[in-house]
C-alpha positions as CSV (number, residue, x, y, z in Angstrom):
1,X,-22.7,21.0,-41.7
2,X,-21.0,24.4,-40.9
3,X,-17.6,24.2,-39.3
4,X,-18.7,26.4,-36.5
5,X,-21.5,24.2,-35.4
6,X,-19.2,21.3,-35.5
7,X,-16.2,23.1,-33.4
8,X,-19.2,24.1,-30.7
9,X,-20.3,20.9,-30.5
10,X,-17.0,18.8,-30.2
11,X,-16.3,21.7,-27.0
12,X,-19.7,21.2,-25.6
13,X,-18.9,17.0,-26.0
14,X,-15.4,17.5,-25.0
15,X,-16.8,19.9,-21.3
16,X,-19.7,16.8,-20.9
17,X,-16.8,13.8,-20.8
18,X,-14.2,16.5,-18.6
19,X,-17.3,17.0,-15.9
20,X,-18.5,13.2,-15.5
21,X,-14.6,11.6,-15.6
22,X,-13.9,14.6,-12.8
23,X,-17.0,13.4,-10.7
24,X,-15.9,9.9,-10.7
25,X,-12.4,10.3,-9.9
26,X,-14.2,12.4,-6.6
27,X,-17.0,9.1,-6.1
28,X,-13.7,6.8,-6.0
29,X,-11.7,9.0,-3.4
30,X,-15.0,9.1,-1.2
31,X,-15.6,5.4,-1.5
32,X,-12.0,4.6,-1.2
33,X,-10.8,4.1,2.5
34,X,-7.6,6.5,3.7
35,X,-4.5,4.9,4.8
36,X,-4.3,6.4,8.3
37,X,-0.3,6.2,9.2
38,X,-1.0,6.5,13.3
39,X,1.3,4.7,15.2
40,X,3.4,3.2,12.6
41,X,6.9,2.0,12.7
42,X,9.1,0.3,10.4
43,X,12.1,-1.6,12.8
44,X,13.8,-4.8,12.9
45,X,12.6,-7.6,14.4
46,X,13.8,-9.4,17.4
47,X,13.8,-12.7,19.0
48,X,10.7,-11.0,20.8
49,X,8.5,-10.9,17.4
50,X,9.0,-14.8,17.0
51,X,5.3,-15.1,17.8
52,X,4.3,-12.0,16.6
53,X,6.1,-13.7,12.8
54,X,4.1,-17.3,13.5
55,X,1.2,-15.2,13.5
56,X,1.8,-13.4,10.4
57,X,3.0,-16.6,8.4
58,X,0.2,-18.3,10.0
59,X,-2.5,-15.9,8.5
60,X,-1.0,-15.7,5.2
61,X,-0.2,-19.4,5.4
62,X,3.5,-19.2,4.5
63,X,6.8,-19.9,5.9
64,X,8.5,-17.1,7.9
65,X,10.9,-15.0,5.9
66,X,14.3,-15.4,6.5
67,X,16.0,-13.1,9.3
68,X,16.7,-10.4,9.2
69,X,13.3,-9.0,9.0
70,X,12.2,-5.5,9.0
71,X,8.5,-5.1,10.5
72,X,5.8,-3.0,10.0
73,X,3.8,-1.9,13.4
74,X,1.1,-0.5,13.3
75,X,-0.2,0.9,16.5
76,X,1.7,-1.6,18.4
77,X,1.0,-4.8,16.3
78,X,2.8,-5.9,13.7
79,X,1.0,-6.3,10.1
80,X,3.7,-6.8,7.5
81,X,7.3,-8.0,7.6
82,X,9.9,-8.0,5.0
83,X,13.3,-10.2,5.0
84,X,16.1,-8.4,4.5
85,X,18.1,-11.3,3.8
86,X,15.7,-12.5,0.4
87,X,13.1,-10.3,0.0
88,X,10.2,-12.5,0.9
89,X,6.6,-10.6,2.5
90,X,4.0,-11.6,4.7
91,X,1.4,-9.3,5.6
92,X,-2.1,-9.6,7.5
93,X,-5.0,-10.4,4.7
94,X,-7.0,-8.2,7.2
95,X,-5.2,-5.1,7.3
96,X,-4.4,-2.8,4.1
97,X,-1.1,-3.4,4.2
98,X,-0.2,-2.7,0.3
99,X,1.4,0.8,0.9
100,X,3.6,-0.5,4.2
101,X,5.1,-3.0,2.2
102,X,6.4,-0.7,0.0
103,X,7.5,1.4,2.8
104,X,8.9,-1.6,4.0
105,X,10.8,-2.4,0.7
106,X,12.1,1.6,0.0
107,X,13.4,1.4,3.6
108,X,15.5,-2.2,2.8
109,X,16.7,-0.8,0.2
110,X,18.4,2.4,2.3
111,X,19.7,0.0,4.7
112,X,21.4,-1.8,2.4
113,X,23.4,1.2,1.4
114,X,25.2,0.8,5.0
């Protein structure tokens, strides 16, 4: 076979794999839900939350983590909570809460700088 024809083909195979792996990577964003960051706040929890914790532990059918405990609210409720004092997460199986708890762990980690 002449080099040429094999150099045009590998391109023309190469520009074929580029354009279908660049229209699935656009399917998955589409089909993949955005985070929407409304209303959240990461703060510590209080002896106000205590139900709010029960809940949480409840849902995710765990013990409560050990105070102190940063929270994650979202729009008022609050969805995830990390200890400060171990480490330990619960979050609400319901909500997408994967992201917030890393939120919730970079933002231990700056308070433990203090």
């Amino acid at each position: 076979m002449h080099p040429q024809l094999n150099i045009a083909l590998a391109q023309a195979r190469h520009e074929d794999l580029a354009a279908t792996a660049a229209k699935r990577r656009l399917r998955r964003r589409a089909e993949r839900p955005e985070v929407s960051w409304a209303g959240l706040r990461l703060r510590l929890a209080t002896g106000a939350d205590r139900a709010a914790l029960a809940r949480l532990a409840e849902l995710e059918q765990a013990e409560r983590p050990s105070e102190p405990v940063l929270l994650g609210v979202v729009l008022g409720r609050p969805v995830a909570a990390l200890s400060l004092k171990d480490g330990s997460v619960i979050a609400d199986p319901f909500v997408r809460t994967a992201e917030l708890v890393e939120l919730l762990r970079v933002r231990a980690g700056q308070l433990r700088w203090r």
